[in-house]
C-alpha positions as CSV (number, residue, x, y, z in Angstrom):
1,X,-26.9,-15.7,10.8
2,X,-25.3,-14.1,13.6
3,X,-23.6,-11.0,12.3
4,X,-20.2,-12.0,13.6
5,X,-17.3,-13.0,11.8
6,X,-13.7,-14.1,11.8
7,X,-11.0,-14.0,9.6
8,X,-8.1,-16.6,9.6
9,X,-4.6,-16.1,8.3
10,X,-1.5,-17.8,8.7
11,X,1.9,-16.5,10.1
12,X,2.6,-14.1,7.1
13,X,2.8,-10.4,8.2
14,X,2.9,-9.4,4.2
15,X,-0.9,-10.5,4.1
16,X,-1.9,-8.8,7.7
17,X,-3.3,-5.2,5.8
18,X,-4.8,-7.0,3.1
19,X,-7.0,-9.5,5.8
20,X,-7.1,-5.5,8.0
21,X,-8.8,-4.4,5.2
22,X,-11.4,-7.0,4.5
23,X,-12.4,-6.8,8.1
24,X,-13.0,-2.8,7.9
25,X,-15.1,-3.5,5.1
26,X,-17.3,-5.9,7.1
27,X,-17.3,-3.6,10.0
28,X,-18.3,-0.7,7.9
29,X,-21.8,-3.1,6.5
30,X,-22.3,-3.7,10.5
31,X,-20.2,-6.5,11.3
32,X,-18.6,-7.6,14.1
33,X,-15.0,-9.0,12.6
34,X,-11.9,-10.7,14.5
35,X,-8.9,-11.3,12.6
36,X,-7.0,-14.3,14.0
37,X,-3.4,-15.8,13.1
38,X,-3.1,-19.2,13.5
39,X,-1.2,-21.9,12.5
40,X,-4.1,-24.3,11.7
41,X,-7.9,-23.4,11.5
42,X,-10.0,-24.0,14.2
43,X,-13.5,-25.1,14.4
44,X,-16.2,-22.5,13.8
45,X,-19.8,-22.2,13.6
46,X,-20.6,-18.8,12.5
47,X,-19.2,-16.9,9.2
48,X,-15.1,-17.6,8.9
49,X,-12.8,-16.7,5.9
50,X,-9.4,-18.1,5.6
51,X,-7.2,-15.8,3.8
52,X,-4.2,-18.0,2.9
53,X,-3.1,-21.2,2.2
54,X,-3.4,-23.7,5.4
55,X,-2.6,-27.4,5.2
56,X,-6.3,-28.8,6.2
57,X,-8.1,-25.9,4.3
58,X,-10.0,-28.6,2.1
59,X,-11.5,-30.3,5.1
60,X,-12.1,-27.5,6.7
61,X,-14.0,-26.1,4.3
62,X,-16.0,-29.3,4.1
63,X,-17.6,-27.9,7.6
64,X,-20.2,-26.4,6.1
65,X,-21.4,-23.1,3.8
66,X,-20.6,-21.1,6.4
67,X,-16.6,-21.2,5.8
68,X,-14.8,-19.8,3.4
69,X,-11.1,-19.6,1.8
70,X,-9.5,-16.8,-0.5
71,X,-6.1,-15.8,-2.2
72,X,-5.2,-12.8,-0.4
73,X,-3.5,-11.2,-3.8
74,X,-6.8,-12.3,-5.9
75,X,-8.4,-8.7,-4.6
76,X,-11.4,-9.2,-7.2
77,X,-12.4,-12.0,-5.8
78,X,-12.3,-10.8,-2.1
79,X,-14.2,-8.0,-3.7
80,X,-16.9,-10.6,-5.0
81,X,-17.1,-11.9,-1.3
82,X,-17.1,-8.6,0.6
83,X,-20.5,-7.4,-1.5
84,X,-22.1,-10.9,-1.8
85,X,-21.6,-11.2,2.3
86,X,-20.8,-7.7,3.2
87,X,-22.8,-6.0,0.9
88,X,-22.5,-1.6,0.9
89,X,-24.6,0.3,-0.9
90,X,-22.6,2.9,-1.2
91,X,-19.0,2.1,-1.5
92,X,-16.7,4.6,0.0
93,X,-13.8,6.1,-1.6
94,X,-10.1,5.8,-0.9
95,X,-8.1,9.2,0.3
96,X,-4.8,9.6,1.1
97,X,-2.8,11.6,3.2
98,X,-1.5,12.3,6.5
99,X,-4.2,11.5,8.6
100,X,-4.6,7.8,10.1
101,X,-8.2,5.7,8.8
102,X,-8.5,2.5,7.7
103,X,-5.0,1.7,7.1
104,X,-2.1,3.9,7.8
105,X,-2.1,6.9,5.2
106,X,-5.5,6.1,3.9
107,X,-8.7,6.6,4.8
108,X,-12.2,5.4,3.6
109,X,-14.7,9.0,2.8
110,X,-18.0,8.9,0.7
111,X,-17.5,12.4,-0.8
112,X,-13.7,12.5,-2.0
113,X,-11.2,10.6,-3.2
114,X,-10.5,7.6,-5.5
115,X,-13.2,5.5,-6.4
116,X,-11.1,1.6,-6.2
117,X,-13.9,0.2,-4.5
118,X,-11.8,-0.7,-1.6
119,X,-9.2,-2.3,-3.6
120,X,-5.2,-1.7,-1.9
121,X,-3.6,1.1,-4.1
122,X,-0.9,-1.3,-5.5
123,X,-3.7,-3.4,-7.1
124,X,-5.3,0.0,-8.3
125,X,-2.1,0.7,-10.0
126,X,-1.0,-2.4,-11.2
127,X,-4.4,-2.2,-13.2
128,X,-4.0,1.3,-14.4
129,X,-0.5,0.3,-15.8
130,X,-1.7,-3.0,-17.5
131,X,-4.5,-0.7,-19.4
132,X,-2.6,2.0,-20.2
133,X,0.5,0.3,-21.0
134,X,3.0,1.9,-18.7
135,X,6.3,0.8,-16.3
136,X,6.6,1.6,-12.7
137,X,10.3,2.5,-11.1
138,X,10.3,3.4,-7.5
139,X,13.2,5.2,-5.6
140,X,13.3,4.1,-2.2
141,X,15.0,5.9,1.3
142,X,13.2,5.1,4.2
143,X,10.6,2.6,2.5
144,X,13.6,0.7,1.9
145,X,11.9,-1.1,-1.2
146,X,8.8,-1.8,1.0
147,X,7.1,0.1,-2.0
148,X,8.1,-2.3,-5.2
149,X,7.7,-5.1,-3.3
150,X,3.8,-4.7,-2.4
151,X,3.6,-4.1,-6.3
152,X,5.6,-7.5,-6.6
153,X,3.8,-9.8,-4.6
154,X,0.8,-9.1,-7.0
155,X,0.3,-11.3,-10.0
156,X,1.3,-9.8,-13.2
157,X,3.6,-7.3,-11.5
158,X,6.2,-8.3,-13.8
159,X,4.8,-6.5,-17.1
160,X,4.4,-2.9,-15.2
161,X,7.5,-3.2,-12.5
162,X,10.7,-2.0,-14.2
163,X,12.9,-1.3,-11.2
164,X,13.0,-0.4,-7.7
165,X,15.5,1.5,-6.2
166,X,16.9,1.4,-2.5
167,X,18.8,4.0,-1.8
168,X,19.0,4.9,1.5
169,X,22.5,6.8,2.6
170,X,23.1,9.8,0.3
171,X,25.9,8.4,-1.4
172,X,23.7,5.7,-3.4
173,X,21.3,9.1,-3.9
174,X,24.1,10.2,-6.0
175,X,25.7,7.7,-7.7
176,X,22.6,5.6,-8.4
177,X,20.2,8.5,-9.3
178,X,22.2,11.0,-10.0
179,X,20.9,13.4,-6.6
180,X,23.5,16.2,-7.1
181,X,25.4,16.6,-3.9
182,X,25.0,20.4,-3.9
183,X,21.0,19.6,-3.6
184,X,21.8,17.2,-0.9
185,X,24.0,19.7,1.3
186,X,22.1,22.8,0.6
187,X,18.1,21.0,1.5
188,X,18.9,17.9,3.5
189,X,18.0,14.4,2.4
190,X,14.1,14.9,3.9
191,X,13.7,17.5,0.9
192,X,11.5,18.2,-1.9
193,X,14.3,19.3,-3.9
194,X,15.9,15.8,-3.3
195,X,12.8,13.5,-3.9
196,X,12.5,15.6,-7.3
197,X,15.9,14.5,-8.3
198,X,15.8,11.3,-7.2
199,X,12.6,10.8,-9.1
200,X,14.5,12.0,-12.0
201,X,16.9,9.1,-11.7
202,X,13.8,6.5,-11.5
203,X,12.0,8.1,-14.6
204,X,15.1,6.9,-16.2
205,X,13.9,3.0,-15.7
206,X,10.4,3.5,-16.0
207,X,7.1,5.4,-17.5
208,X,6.7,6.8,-14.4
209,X,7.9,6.7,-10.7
210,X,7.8,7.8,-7.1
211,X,10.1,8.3,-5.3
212,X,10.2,8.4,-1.2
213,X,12.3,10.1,1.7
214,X,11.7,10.8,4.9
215,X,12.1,10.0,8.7
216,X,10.9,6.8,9.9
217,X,11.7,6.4,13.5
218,X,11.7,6.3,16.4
219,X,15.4,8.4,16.0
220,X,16.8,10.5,13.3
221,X,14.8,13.3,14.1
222,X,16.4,17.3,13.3
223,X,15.2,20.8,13.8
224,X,11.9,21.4,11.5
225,X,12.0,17.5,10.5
226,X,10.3,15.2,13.3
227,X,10.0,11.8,12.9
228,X,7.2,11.1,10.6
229,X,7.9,13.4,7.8
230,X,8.1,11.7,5.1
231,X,8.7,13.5,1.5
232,X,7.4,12.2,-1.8
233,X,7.7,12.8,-5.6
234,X,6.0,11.1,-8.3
235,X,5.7,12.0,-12.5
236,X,5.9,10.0,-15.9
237,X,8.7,10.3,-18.2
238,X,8.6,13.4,-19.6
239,X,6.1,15.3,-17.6
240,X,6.3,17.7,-14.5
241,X,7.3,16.0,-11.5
242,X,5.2,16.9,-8.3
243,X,6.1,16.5,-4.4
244,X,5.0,17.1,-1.1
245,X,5.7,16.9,2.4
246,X,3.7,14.6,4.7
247,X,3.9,14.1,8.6
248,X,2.3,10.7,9.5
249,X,2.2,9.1,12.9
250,X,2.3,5.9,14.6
251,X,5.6,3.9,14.6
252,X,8.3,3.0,12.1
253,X,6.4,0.5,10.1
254,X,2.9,2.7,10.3
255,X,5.3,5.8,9.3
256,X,6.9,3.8,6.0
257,X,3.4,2.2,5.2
258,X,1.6,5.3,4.8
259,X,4.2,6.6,3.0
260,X,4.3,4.1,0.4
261,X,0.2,4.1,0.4
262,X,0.4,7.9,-0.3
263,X,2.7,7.5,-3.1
264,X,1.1,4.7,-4.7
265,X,-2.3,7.0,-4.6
266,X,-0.7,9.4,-6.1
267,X,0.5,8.0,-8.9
268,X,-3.5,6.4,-9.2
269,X,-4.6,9.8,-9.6
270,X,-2.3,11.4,-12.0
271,X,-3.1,7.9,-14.3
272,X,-6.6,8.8,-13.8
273,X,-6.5,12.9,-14.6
């Protein structure tokens, strides 16, 4: 079989990393991968995957061994296919942090970071929470809830998700997580100080929480603070909180995507310590 092979999805931009992310995997084991949104599938000869409902998927699929179709939110499955087609013998782990890789704010390395076996951080934590029992609240400035919601769209998000928080202009940093307005005024919004108290407020909802500020872009840039930095907290309920200040590039919606990947790892590793 040629070692060529394209990935269909349909018109759903939610499902676009998860289908980006199957195709670095395939490139990684040597193959050639195309991902393609359409509106129907097309006819295809050598290895295709559609990730996503289409209407004619059933007949299509009837085209031969070569075609297949997945849930984009079953990741173990998708994990099945990667290895049975895509097989690594060494599977990389997941890092995260400023610098661009596979997806915005994470990158694949073989001698640190988590070992998810390739698996999107929301999935990784949605698992970690089901074992060990615990609720996720997120606080939310410039993610904008972009955060809870890729923990939502997973199946069984319901028994970890507790809350998630948008609050983007300071006021709703005050009143709805109680950010004192002396911490506001004296460090800024783009602050350690502030993501610690806001994470305070979300602790209050869940086990534990992250919480997110930063600058998103392309404007809203100030002295010491360019676009792309991006602050972050995270801590269970009754614990030390932690932050950090990141800087990630690319546009607005690379910028709040690796922020949220970030947090999301972070929180995997302090379940995993």
């Amino acid at each position: 079989m040629s070692s060529e092979a394209r990935i269909f999805l349909p018109w759903r931009p939610a499902h676009l990393p998860t289908a980006q992310r199957l195709a670095a995997w395939g490139q990684r084991a040597g193959w050639r991968v195309r991902l393609e949104l359409v509106q129907h599938l097309p006819e295809v000869s050598g290895l295709a995957l559609a990730l996503g409902d289409f209407p004619e998927r059933e007949r299509w699929l009837d085209g031969g061994p070569h075609r297949h179709a997945l849930d984009p939110l079953d990741w173990p499955a998708m994990a099945q296919w990667g290895q049975r087609h895509w097989p690594l013998t060494d599977m990389p782990k997941s890092f995260f942090g400023d610098a661009p890789g596979v997806l915005p704010g994470e990158d694949w390395r073989r001698d640190e970071g988590l070992a998810l076996d390739l698996a999107p951080p929301e999935w990784a934590l949605l698992q970690l929470g089901l074992r060990h029992g615990v609720t996720l609240a997120t606080a939310e400035s410039c993610t904008a809830g972009s955060v809870a919601a890729r923990v939502a769209a997973l199946p069984g998000s319901s028994a970890v998700l507790r809350a998630g928080l948008v609050t983007y202009a300071n006021a709703a940093k005050e009143s709805l997580l109680g950010v004192a307005a002396t911490t506001l005024a004296r460090h800024g919004a783009i602050s350690e100080a502030v993501v610690l108290e806001m994470l305070a407020g979300a602790l209050e909802h869940g086990d534990m929480a992250l919480a997110i500020s930063g600058i998103a872009g392309p404007g809203g840039a100030v002295p010491g603070k360019p676009v792309g930095t991006v602050c972050i907290a995270w801590g269970r309920r009754g614990g030390p909180g932690r932050a950090a200040v990141h800087h990630f590039s690319g546009d607005r919606w690379a910028v709040q995507y690796a922020a949220g990947s970030v947090a999301l790892g972070r929180l995997i590793a302090m379940l995993m310590e």
